[in-house]
N, C-alpha and C positions, 0 to 999 in steps of 0.2 A: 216702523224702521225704514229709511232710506237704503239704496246704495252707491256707493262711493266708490268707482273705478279708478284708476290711475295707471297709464302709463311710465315705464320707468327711466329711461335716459333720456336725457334733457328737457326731462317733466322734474320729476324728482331729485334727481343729479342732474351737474353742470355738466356731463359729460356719457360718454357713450362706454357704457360697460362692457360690452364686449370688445370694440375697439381695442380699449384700455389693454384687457386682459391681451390680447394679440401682442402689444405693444411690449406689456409687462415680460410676455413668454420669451421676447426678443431680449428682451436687458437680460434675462437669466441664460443666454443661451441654449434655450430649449427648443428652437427652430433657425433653421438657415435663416439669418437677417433679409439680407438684401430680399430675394425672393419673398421670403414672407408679407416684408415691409410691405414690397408692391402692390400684393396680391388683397392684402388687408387696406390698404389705402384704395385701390381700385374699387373694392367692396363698399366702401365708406363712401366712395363718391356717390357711386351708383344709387345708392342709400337715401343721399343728399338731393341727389336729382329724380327718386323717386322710379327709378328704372330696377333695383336690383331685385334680380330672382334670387327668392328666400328659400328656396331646397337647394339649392346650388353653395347658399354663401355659409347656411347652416352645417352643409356638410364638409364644406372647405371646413369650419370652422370646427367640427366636432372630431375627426378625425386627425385634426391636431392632437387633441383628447386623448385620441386612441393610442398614441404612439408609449402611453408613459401609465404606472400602474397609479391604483389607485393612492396608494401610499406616497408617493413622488406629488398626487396631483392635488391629495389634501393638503401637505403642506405648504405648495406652491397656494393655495386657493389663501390658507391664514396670511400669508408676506401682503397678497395681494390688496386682502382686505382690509389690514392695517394701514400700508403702507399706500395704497392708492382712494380705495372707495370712502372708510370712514372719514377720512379728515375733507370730503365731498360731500358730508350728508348736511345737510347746512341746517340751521334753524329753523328756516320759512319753509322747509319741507317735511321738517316734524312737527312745526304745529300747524300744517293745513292736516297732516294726515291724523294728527291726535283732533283735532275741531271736530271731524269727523266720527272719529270713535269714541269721542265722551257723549259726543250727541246719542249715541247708538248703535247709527250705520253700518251696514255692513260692507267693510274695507278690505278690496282684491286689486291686488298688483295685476295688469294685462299686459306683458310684454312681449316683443318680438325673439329678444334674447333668451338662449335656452337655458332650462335651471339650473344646471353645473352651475352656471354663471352666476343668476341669481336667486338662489334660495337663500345663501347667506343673506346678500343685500339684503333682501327683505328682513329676513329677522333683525339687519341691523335696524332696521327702522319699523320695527316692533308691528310688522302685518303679518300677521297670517297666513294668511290666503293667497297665494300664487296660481294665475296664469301662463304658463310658459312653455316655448317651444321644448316638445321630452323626446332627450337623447335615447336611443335604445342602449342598454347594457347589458354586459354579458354577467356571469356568474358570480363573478367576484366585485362587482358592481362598477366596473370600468366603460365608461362610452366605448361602442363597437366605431364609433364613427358617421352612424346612420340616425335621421331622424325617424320619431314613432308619429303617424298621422300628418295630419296639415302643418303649416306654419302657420305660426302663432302672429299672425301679421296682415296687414289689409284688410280686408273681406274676412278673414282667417279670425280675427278679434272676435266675432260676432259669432261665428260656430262656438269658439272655444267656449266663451262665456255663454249662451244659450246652454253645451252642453255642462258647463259646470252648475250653473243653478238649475236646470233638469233634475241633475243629478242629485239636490238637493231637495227635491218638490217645489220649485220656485222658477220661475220666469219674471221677467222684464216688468211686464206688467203689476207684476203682484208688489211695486213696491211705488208707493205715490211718488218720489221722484228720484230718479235715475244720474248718477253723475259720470261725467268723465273726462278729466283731466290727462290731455296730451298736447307735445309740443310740434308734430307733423301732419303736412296733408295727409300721408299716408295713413293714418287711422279717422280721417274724414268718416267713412263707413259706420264704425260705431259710432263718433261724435253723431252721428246723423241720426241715432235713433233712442238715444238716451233724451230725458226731459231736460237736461239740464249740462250741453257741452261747453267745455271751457278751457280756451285756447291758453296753454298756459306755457309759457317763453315761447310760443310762437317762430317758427319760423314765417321766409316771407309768403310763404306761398297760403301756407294755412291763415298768417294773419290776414290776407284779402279777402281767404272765406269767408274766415268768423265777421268782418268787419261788414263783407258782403249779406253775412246773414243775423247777424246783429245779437254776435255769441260773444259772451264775456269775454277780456280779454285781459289774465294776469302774469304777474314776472314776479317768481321768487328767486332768482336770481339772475344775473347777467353772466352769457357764460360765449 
């Protein structure tokens, strides 16, 4: 048995899930726009440029969360996934991720984005196994607005994943090759220790590395 890593915005979708959902909270009037707008845009750049701190934008972001119960947030979460992620989940990203799972492999979403966000996703694209930054919740299972441990990001990919196959009796090594499909320098870190990293819709930054380091290089969509 292989494993098969994956990355989830703009690896897997054409587009950045959490973004989105900021975006989405906006059209429904569930945050002051304008401010929001900025703040989530300001996030995104920083993102882009490879600068933003992830306890900062996670908790911007979760604390949005917080303001609305959970009842309010499921059904915002079904609009969302209808009407924005599904009709994103394209072909060429369910059958890299089925190639994978018929083979055997064992197939784990690693994202930066916290599970509110994407636990659905995944199930819509039939993975099991999640990665992801974990909101804390209170009793009634409502994010508090604070994240639990590290961010699930940079350097952070590589704790997460270490401790999730620990936790299974498994490490890195125990699998003859290792995959990991993302589309930012920012997860350089694990691409750098997997047997088998593969730049996939590349930004520019990461495509000079891979190309630097003579890492595949694929596009299941143009986005």
């Amino acid at each position: 048995m292989n494993l098969a890593l994956f990355d989830l915005d703009h690896t897997l979708l054409p587009l950045d899930s959490d973004y989105e959902w900021g975006q989405f909270l906006t059209r429904c009037g569930a945050v002051e726009p304008e401010e929001f707008a900025r703040r989530n845009a300001a996030f995104y750049a920083q993102y882009e440029a490879g600068t933003l701190d992830p306890v900062e934008y996670l908790e911007f972001a979760l604390s949005t969360l917080a303001q609305f119960s959970r009842k309010q947030l499921d059904e915002w979460q079904l609009t969302y996934m209808r009407d924005v992620i599904e009709p994103k989940i394209l072909p060429a990203a369910r059958a890299l991720v089925k190639k994978h799972q018929d083979a055997g492999d064992l197939v784990v979403i690693v994202t930066a984005t916290n599970r509110f966000v994407t636990a659905p996703i995944a199930r819509a694209l039939d993975v099991e196994h999640l990665i992801a930054a974990e909101p804390e919740l209170d009793v009634d299972g409502c994010p508090t607005g604070k994240l639990i441990g590290e961010p699930t990001s940079g350097k952070g990919k590589i704790t997460h994943t270490n401790a999730w196959l620990a936790a299974r009796g498994l490490s890195l090594k125990d699998f003859e090759r290792s995959y990991f499909y993302s589309d930012s320098q920012n997860d350089i870190p694990l691409l750098s220790i997997v047997t088998d990293p593969v730049a996939t819709n590349p930004n520019a930054l990461l495509t000079a590395h891979a190309q630097a380091h003579g890492w595949p290089i694929i596009r299941l969509f143009n986005d």
